[in-house]
C-alpha positions as CSV (number, residue, x, y, z in Angstrom):
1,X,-80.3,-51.1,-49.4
2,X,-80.8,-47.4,-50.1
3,X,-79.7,-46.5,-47.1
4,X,-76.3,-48.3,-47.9
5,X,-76.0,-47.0,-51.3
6,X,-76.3,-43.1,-50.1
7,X,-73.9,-43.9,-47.5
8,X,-71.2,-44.7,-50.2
9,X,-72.2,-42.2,-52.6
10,X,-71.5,-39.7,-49.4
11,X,-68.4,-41.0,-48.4
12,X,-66.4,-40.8,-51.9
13,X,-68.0,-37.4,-52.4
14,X,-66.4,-36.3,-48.6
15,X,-63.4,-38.7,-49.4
16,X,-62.8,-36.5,-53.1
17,X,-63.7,-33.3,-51.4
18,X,-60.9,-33.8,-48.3
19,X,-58.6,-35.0,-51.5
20,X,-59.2,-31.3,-53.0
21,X,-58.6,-29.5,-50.0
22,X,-55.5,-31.6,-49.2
23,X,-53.8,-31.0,-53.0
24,X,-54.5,-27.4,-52.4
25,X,-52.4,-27.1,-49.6
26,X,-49.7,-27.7,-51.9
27,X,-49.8,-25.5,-54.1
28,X,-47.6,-22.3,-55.0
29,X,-48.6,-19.2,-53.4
30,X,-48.8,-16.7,-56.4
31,X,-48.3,-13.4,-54.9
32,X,-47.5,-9.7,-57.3
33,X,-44.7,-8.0,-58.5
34,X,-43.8,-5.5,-56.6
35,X,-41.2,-2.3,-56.5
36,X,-39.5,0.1,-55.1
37,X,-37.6,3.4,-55.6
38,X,-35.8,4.9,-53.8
39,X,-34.1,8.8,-54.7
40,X,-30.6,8.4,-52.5
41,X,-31.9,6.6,-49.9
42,X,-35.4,8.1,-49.7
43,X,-38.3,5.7,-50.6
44,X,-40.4,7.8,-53.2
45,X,-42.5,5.1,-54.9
46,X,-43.3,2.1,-53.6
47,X,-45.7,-0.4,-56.2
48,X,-47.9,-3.4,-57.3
49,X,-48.0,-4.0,-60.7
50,X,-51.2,-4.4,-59.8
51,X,-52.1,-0.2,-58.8
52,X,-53.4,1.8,-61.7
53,X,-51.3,3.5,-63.9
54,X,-52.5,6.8,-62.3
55,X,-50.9,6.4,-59.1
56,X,-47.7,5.6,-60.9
57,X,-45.7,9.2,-60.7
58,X,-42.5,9.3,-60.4
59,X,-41.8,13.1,-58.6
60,X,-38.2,14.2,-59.7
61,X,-39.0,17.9,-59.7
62,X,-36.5,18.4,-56.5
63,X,-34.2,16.3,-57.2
64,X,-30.5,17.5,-58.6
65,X,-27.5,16.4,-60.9
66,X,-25.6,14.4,-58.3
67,X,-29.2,12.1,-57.1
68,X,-29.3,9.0,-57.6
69,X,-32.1,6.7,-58.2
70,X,-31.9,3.0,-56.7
71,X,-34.9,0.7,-57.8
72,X,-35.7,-2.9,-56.8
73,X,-37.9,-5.0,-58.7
74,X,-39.3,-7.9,-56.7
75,X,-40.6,-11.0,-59.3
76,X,-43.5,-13.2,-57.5
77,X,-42.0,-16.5,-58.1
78,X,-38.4,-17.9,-58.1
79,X,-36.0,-16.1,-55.8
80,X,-37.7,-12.7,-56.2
81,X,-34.6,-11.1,-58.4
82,X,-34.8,-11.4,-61.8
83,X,-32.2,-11.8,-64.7
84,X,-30.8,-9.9,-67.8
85,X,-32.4,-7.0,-65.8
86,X,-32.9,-3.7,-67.7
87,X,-34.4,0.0,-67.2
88,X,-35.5,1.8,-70.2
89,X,-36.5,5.3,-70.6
90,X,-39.3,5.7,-73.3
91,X,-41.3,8.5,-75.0
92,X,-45.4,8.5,-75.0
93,X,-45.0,6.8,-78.5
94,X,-43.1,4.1,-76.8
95,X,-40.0,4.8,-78.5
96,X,-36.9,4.0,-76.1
97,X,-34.7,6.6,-75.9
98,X,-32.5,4.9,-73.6
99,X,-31.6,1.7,-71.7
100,X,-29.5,0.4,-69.3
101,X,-28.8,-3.1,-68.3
102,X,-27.9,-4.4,-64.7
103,X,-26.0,-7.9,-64.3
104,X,-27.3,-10.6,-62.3
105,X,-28.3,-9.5,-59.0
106,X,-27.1,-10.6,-55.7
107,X,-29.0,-10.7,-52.4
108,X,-26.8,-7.3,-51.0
109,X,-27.0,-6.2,-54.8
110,X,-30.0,-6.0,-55.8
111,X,-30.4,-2.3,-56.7
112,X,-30.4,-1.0,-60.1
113,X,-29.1,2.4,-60.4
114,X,-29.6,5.4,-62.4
115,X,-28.0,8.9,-62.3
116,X,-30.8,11.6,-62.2
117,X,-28.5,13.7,-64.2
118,X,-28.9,11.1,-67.3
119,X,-32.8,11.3,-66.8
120,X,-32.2,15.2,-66.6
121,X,-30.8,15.6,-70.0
122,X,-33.1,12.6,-71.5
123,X,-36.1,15.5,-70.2
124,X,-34.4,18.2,-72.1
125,X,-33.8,16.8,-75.6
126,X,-37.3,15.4,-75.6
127,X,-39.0,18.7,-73.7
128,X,-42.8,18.4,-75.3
129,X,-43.1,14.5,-74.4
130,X,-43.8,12.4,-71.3
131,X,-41.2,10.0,-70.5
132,X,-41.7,7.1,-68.5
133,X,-39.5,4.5,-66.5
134,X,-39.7,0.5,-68.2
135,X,-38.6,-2.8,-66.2
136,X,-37.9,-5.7,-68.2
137,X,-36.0,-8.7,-67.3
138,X,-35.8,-12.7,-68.8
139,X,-38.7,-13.3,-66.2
140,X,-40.5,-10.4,-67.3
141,X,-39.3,-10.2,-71.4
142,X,-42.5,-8.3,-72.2
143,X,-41.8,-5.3,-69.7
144,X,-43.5,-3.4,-67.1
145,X,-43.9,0.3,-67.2
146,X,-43.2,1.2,-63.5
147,X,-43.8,5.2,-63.6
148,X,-44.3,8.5,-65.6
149,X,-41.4,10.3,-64.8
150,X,-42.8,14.4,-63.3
151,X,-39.8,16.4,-63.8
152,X,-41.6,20.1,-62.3
């Protein structure tokens, strides 16, 4: 009789136990952010949202006027590009100084693009203060700060 009544105990803890593993195998994959940017076609910073804040520098000291920069923001769930996308430029008190909004992105255009001449003269009316680059999208409304822009 015991012997019966362990035998059943053991079987619907392995039947709920294969149950667990099965469900499991259906569920989303939750992966990063991630990001890339790009000076012309150079890669110069490529990101998890997940890296310290330290290793997030944007080097712009050798770039010129007529650079461009091209960055790609990669969301972990839906189709990966976001919507209502938008770069910001803000001040180490957090204060935007500028912004500029990207339409809807298409697989081929998926780059949002900046002039390093705008991000130039952002640097010299606002000498004596860090600026760094801000990602924020309708997946993302809160923002991500994606790099302290290095201008030497």
């Amino acid at each position: 009789m015991r012997y019966i009544t362990f035998k059943r105990a053991f079987m619907q803890l392995f039947a709920l136990v294969m149950l667990g593993v099965m469900a499991s195998g259906f569920t989303a994959k939750l992966g990063l952010d991630s990001y890339e940017v790009f000076l012309n076609d150079k890669l110069i910073l490529k990101q998890s949202v997940n890296q310290p804040l330290s290793l997030r520098k944007l080097q712009l000291g050798k770039a010129t006027d007529r650079d461009q920069l091209r960055i790609y923001y990669k969301h972990c769930h839906g189709d990966g590009v976001g919507t209502d996308r938008s770069i910001s430029i803000k001040d180490d008190k957090g204060n935007s100084l500028k912004r500029w909004e990207f339409a809807d992105a298409t697989d081929s255009n998926s780059a949002m693009v900046i002039s390093v001449k705008e991000l130039y003269q952002l640097e010299k009316k606002n000498a004596h203060q860090d600026l760094s680059l801000h990602y924020s999208a309708q997946e993302l409304p809160e923002g991500e700060m994606l790099a302290v822009c290095i201008f030497e």
